[in-house]
mmCIF file of the C-alpha atoms, coordinates in Angstrom:
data_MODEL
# 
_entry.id   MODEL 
# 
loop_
_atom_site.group_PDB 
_atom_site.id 
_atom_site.type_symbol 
_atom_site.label_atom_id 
_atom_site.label_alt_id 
_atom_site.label_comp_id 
_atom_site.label_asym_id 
_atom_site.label_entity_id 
_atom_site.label_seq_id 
_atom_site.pdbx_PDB_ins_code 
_atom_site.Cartn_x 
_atom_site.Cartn_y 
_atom_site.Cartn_z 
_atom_site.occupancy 
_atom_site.B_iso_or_equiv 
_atom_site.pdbx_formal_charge 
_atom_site.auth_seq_id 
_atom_site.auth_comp_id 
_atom_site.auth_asym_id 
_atom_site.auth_atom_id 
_atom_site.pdbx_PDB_model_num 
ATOM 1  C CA . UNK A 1 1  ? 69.304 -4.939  -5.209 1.00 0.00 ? 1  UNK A CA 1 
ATOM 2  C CA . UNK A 1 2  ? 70.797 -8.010  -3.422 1.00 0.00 ? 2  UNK A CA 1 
ATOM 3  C CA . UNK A 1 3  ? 70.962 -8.229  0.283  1.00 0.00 ? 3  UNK A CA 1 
ATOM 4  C CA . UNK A 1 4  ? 73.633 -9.763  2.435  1.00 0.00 ? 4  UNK A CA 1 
ATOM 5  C CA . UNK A 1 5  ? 72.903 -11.237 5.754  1.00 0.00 ? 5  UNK A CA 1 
ATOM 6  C CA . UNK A 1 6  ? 76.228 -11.714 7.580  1.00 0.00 ? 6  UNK A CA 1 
ATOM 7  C CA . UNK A 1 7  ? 76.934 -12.957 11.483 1.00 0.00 ? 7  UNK A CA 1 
ATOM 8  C CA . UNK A 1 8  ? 80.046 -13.155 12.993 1.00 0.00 ? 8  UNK A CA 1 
ATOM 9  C CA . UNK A 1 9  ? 80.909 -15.016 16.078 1.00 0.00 ? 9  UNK A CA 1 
ATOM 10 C CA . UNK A 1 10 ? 84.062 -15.114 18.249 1.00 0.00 ? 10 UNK A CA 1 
ATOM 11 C CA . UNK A 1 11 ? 84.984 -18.359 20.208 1.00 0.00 ? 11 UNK A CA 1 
ATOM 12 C CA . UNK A 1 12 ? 86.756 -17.847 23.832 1.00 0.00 ? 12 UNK A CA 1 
ATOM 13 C CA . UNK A 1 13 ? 88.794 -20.765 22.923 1.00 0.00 ? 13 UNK A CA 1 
ATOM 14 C CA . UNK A 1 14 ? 88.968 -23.616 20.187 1.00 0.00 ? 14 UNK A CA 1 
ATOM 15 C CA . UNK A 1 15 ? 87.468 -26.261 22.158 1.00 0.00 ? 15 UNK A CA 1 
ATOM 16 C CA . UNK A 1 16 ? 84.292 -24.487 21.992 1.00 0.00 ? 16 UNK A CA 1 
ATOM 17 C CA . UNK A 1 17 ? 81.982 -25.154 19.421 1.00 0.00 ? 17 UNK A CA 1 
ATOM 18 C CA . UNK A 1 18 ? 79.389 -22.797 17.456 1.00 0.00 ? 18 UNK A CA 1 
ATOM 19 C CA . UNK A 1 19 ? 75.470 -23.756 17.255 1.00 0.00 ? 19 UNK A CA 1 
ATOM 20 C CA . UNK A 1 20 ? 74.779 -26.367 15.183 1.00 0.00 ? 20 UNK A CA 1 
ATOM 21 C CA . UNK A 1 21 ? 71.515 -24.816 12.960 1.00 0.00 ? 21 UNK A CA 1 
ATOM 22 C CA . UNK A 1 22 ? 68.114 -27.415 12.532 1.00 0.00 ? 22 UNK A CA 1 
ATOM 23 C CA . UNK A 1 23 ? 68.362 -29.711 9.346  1.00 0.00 ? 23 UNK A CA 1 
ATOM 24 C CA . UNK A 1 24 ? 64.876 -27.397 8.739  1.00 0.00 ? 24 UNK A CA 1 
ATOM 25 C CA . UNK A 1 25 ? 67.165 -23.924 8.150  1.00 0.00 ? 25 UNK A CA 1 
ATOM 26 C CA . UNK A 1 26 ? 69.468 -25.982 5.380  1.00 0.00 ? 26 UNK A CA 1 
ATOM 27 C CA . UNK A 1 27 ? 66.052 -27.203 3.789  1.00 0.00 ? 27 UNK A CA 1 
ATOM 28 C CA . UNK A 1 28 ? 65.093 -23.593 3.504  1.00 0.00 ? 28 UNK A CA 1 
ATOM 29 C CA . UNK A 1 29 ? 68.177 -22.367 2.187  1.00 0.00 ? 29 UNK A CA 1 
ATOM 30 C CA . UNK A 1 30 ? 67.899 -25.127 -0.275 1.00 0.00 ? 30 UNK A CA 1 
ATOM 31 C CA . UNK A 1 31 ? 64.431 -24.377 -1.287 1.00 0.00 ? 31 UNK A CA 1 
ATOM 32 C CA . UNK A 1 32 ? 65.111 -20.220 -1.442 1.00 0.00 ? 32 UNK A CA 1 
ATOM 33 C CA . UNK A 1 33 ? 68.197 -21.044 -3.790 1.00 0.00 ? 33 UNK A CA 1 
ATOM 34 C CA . UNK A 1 34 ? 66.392 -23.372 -6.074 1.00 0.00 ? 34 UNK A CA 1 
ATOM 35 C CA . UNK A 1 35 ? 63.280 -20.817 -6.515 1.00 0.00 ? 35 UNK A CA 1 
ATOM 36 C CA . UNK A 1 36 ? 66.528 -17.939 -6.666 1.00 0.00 ? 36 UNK A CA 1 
ATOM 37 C CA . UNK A 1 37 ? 65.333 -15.863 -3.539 1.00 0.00 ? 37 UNK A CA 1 
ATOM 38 C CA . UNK A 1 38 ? 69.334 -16.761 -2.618 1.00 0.00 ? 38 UNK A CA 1 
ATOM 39 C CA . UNK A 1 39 ? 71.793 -16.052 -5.043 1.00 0.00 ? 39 UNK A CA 1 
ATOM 40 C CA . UNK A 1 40 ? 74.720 -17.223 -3.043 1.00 0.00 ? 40 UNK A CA 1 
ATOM 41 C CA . UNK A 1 41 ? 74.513 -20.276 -0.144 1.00 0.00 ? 41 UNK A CA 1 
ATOM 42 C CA . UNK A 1 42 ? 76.268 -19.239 3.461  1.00 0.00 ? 42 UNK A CA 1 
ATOM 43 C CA . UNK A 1 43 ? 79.692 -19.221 3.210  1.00 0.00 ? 43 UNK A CA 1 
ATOM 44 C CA . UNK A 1 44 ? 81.925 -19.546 6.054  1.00 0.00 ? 44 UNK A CA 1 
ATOM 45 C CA . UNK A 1 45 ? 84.884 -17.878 6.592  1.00 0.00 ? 45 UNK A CA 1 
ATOM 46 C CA . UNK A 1 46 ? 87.376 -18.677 9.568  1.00 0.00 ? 46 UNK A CA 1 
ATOM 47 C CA . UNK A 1 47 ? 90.413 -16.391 11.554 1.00 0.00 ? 47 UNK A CA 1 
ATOM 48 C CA . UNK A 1 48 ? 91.171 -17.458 14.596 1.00 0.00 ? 48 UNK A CA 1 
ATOM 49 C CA . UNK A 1 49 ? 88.516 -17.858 17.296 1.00 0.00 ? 49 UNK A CA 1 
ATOM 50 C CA . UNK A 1 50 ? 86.224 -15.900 14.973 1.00 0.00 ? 50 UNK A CA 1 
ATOM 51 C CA . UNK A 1 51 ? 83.716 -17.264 12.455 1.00 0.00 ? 51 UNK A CA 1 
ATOM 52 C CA . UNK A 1 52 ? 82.178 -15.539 9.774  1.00 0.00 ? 52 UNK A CA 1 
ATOM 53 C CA . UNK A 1 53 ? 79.169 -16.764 7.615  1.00 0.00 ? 53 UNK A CA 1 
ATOM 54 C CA . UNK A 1 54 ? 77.638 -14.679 5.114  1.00 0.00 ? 54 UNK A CA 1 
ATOM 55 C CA . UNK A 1 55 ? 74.424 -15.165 2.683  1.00 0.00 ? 55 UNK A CA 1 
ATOM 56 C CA . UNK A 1 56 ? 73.143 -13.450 -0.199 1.00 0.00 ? 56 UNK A CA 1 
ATOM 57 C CA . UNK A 1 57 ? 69.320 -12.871 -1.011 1.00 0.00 ? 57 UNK A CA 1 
ATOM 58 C CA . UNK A 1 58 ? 68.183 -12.296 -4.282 1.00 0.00 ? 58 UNK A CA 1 
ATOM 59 C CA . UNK A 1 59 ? 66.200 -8.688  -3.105 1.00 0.00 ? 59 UNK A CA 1 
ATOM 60 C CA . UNK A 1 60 ? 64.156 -7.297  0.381  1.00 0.00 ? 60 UNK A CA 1 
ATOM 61 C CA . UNK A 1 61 ? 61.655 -9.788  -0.487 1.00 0.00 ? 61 UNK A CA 1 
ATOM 62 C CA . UNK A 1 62 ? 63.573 -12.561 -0.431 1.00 0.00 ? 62 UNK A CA 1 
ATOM 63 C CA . UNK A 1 63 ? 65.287 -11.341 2.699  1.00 0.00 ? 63 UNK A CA 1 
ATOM 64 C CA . UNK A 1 64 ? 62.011 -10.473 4.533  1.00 0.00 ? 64 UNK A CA 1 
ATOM 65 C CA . UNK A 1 65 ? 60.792 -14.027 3.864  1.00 0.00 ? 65 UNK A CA 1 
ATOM 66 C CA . UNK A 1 66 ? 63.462 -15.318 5.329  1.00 0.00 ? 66 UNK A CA 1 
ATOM 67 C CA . UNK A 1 67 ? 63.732 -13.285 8.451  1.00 0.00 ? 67 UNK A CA 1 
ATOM 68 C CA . UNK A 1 68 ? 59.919 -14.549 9.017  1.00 0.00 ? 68 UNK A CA 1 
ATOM 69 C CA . UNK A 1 69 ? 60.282 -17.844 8.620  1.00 0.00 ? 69 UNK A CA 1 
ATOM 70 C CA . UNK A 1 70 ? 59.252 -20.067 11.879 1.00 0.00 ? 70 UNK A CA 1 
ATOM 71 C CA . UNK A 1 71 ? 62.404 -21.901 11.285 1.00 0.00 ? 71 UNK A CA 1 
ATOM 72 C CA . UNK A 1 72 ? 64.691 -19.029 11.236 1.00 0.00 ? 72 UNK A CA 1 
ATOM 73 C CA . UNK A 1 73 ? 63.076 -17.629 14.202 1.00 0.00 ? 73 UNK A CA 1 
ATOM 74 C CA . UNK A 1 74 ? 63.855 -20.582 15.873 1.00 0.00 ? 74 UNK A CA 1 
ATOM 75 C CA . UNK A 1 75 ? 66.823 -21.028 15.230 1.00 0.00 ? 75 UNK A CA 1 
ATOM 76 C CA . UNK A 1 76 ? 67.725 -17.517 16.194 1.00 0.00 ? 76 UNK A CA 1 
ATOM 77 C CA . UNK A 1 77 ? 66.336 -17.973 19.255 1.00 0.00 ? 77 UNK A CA 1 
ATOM 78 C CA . UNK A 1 78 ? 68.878 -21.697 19.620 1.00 0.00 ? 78 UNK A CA 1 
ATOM 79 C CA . UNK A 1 79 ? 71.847 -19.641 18.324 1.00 0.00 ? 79 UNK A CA 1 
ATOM 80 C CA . UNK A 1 80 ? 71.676 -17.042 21.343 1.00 0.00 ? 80 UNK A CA 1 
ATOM 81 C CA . UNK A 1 81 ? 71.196 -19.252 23.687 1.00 0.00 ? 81 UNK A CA 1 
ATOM 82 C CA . UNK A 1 82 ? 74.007 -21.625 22.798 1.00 0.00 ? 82 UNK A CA 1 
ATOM 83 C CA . UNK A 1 83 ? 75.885 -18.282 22.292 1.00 0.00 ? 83 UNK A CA 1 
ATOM 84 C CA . UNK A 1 84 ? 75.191 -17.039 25.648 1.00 0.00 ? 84 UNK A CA 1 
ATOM 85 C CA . UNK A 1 85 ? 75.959 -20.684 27.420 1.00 0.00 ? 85 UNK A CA 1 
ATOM 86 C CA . UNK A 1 86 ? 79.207 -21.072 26.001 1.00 0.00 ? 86 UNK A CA 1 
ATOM 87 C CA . UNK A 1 87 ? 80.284 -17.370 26.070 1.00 0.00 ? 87 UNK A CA 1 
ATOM 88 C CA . UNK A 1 88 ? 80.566 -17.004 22.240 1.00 0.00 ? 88 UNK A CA 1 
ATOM 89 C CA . UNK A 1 89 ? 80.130 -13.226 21.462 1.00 0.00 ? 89 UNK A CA 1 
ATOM 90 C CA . UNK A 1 90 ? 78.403 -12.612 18.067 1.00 0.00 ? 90 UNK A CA 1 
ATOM 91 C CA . UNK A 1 91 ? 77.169 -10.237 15.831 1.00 0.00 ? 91 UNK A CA 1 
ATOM 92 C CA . UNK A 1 92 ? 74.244 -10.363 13.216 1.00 0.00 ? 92 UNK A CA 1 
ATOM 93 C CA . UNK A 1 93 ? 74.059 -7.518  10.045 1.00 0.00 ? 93 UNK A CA 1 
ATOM 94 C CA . UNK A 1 94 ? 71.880 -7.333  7.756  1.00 0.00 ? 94 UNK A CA 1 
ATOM 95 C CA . UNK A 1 95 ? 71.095 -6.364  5.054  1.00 0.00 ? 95 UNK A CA 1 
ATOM 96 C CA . UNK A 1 96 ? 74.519 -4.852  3.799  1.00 0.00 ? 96 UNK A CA 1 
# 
């Protein structure tokens, strides 16, 4: 069974701008893809002030090894805190 991993942000205004994730998370998501732990790279979606971006992983494996990864944690950890600075509300579900 695939897993998605979806977050979903919401801008107060245009001029603000969402995190920008480590070259390290792209390297990963390149590596998972090419060894097919993800089956489909993030995809973003835009309406408005809101910003969606959604991955698929191959299985819970996949997903798990993912969600431990230093360089996920890290950037998780970036993401709120650029999030919570700039007063972009956000949302993280997974797996769905």
């Amino acid at each position: 069974m695939s897993y998605k991993f979806r977050a979903i942000y919401t801008k107060p205004s245009n001029e603000v701008s969402l995190h920008t994730p480590p070259a390290g998370l792209y390297d990963l998501v390149d590596t998972m893809f090419n060894e097919g732990k993800i089956t489909q790279k993030p995809i973003r979606t835009t309406d408005g002030l809101n910003e969606t971006f959604e991955i698929v992983f191959a299985d819970e494996s996949a997903y798990n090894e993912w969600k431990g990864s230093v360089v996920t944690k890290e950037n998780a950890t970036a993401r709120s805190e650029h999030c919570n600075a700039n007063s972009i509300s956000y949302s993280i579900e997974g797996p769905i």
